[in-house]
N, C-alpha and C positions, 0 to 999 in steps of 0.2 A: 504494500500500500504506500503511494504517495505522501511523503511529507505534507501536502497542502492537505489532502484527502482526513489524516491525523488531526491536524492542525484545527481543520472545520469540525469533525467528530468532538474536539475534546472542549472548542467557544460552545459547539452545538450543548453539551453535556452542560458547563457550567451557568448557560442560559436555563437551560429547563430548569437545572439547581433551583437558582434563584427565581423562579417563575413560580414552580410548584411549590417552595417554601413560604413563599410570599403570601399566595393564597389559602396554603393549607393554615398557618396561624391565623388568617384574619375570621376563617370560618371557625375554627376550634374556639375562639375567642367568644362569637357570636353564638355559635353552640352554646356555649355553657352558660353565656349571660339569658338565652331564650327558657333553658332548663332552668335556672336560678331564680327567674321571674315565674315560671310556670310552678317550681316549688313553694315559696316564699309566699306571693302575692296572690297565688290560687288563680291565677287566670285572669285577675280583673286587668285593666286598662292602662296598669302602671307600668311601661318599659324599660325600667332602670336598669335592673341588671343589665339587658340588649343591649341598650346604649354603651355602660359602662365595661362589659365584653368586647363589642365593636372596638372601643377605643384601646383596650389591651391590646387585641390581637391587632389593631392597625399598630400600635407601638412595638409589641413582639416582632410585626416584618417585616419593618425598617430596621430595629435593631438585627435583625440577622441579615437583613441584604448589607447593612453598613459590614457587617461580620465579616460576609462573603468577600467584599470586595475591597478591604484591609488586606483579609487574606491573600486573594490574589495580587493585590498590589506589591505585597510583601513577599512575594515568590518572584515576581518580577524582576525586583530590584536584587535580590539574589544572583538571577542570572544574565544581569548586564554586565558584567567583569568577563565571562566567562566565555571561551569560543565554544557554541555548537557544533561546530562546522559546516555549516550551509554558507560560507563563502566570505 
């Protein structure tokens, strides 16, 4: 397999990472604030926990896409000194 072919496979990989982590926290967020409200307040008209869920799990995906791409920022800069060999 091509170097490029590699190269696209592993942005392709580290896209969905961040894609599917993104959403998966904002929904577990909302989940449990929807469960919290449907425990708590019995059903009636009060959406707090939701809201308050929402706003975790939007907080939890941004702090882990900041995660992600620390991370790869910081692999980056590891292998700028260094020859790969591609020319």
């Amino acid at each position: 397999m091509s170097s490029f072919k590699k190269e696209m496979i592993h942005l392709l990989a580290n896209y969905g990472h961040v894609g599917f982590t993104f959403v998966a926290c904002i929904f577990i967020g909302l989940g449990g604030g929807i469960i919290l409200d449907q425990k708590v307040f019995d059903g009636s008209t009060a959406p707090w926990f939701t809201f308050i869920g929402l706003a975790f799990g939007i907080a939890a995906g941004f702090k882990s896409l900041f995660d992600i791409l620390w991370r790869v920022k910081k692999n980056d800069g590891k292998n700028d000194g260094k020859d790969d060999g591609r020319g």
